[in-house]
C-alpha positions in Angstrom: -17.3 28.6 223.1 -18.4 32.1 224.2 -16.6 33.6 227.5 -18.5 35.1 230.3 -18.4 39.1 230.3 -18.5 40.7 233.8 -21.8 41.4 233.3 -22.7 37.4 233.1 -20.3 36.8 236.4 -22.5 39.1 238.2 -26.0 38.1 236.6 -26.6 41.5 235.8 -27.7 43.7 232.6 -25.5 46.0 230.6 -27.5 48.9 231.7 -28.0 47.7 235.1 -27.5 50.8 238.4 -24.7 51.3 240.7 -27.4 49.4 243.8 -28.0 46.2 241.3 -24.2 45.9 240.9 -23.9 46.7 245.0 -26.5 44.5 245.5 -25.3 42.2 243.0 -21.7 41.9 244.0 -23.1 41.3 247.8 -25.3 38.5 246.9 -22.8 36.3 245.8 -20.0 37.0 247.6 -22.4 35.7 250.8 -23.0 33.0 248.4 -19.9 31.6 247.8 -18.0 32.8 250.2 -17.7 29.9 253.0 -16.9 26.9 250.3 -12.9 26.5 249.7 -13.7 25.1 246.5 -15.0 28.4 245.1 -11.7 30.9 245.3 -11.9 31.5 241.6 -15.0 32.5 241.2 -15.1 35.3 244.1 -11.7 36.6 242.6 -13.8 36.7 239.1 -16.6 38.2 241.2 -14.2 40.7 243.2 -12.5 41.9 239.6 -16.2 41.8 237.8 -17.1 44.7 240.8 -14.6 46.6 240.9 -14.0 47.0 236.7 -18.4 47.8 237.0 -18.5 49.9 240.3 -16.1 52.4 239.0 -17.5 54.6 236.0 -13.9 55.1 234.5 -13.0 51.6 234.4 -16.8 50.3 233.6 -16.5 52.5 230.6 -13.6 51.2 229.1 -14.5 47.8 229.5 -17.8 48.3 227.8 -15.7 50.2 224.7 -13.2 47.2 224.9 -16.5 44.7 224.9 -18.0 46.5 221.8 -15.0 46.8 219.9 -14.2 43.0 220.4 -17.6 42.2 219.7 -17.3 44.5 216.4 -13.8 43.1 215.2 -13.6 39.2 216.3 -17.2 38.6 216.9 -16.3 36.8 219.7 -16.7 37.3 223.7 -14.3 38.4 225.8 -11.8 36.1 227.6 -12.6 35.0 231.0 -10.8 36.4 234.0 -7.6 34.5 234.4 -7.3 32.1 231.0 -5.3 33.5 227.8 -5.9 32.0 224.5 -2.5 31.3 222.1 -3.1 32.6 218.9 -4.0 35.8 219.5 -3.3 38.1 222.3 -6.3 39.6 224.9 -6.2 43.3 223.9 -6.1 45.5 227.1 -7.7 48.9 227.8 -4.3 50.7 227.1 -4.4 49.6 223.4 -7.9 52.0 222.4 -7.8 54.1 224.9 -6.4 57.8 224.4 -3.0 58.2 226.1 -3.1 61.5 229.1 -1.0 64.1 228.8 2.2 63.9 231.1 2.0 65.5 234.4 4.3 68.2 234.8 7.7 67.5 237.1 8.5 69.6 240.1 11.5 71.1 238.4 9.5 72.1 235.8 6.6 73.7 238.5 9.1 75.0 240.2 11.0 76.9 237.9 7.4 78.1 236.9 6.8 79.1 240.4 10.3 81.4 240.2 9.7 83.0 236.9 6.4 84.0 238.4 7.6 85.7 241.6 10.7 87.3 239.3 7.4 88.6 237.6 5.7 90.0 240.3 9.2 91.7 242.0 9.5 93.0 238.9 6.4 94.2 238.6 6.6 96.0 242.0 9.8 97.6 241.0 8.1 99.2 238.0 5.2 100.2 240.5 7.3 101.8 243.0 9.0 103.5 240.1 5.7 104.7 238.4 4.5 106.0 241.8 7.6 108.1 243.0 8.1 110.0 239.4 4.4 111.2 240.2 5.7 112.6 243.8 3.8 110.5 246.1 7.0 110.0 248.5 7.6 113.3 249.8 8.8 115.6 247.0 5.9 117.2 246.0 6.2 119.3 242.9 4.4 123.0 243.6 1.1 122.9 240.9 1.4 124.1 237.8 -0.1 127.5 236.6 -0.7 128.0 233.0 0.8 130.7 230.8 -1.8 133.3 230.6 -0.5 136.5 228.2 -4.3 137.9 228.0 -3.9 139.6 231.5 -3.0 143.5 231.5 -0.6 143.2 234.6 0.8 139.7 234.2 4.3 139.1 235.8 4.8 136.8 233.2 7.1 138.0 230.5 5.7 137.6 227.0 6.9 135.2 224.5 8.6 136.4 221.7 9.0 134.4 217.8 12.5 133.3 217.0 12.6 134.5 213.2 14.3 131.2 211.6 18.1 131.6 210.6 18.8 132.1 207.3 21.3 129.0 206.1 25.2 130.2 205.4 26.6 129.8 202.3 30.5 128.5 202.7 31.0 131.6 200.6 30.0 134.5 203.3 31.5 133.0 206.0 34.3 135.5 207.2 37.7 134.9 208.5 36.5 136.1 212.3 33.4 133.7 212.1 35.8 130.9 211.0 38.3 131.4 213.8 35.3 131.9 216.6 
C-alpha cells in the first residue's frame, strides 16, 4: 500500500509553481473546511502547504522523497501514521548540519580585541605623526653639506687615518696608568 506524498494531498505535480500550490492549498481548504468530519485532512492539507510553499523546506522533502524512493522503493508515510519496523527517516538525518552560530561572549570579546586594535592603532598614529613635527616643534629645514663653494662657512671634513692596533708589548707604563 503506497502512502500519499504531499504532492498527492494537494492534487498537484512535482514541478508544479508557487500560484498552483496557492491556488491549490485554497481550493481545498474552502472545500473541506465546514464538515467536522474532515479535521485530518485539512491538518494533512495545512502541513502539505506549508512543507511545498516554502523553498527550503520543499527541497528537502523532495531529496527525502527521492532518497526513500531510491533506497526502500516505497512511498513516503502519511502525515500522522508511523509504521513499526522501521523508523520514518526525518530531514535532519541527510541533511548537512550548519555551522554553530557564534555566542555573544564570543562576539563580544571580538568586538574588544577590535577596538584594543584600533586604540592601538591610533597610539601608533599619534606617535608616527609627532616624531615628524606636526604638533608645534618644527625642526628648522635641513641644508646640505656643500664643500664645492669658495667662501662656505662650513668647515671642511677632514679623514680620520685608521688607528694602528697596539701590541700588549708597546704599551708603556704611563699609557697603562692613564
Amino acid at each position: 500500500m503506497t502512502q500519499p506524498t504531499y504532492y498527492d494531498i494537494l492534487g498537484i505535480s512535482l514541478s508544479a509553481d508557487t500560484e498552483i500550490i496557492d491556488a491549490a492549498y485554497q481550493a481545498l481548504t474552502k472545500k473541506y473546511k465546514n464538515n467536522p468530519n474532515t479535521t485530518h485532512r485539512l491538518v494533512q492539507i495545512r502541513q502539505a502547504y506549508e512543507t511545498l510553499s516554502d523553498p527550503i523546506k520543499r527541497a528537502d522533502y523532495d531529496s527525502w522523497l527521492q532518497m526513500n524512493a531510491r533506497f526502500s522503493r516505497t512511498a513516503p508515510p502519511a502525515f500522522g501514521t508511523q509504521t513499526t519496523h522501521s523508523p520514518i527517516q526525518t530531514t535532519d538525518d541527510y541533511r548537512p548540519h550548519e555551522p554553530p552560530k557564534p555566542k555573544k561572549s564570543s562576539l563580544t570579546s571580538w568586538l574588544v580585541g577590535l577596538l584594543i586594535a584600533m586604540i592601538a592603532v591610533v597610539i601608533l598614529a599619534y606617535f608616527l605623526v609627532s616624531s615628524a613635527g606636526f604638533f608645534g616643534h618644527r625642526d628648522e629645514p635641513v641644508t646640505p653639506l656643500n664643500h664645492d663653494t669658495p667662501n662656505s662657512s662650513i668647515p671642511k671634513l677632514v679623514a680620520i687615518e685608521p688607528m694602528i692596533p697596539f701590541t700588549p708589548n708597546e704599551i708603556t707604563p704611563e699609557q697603562q696608568a692613564s
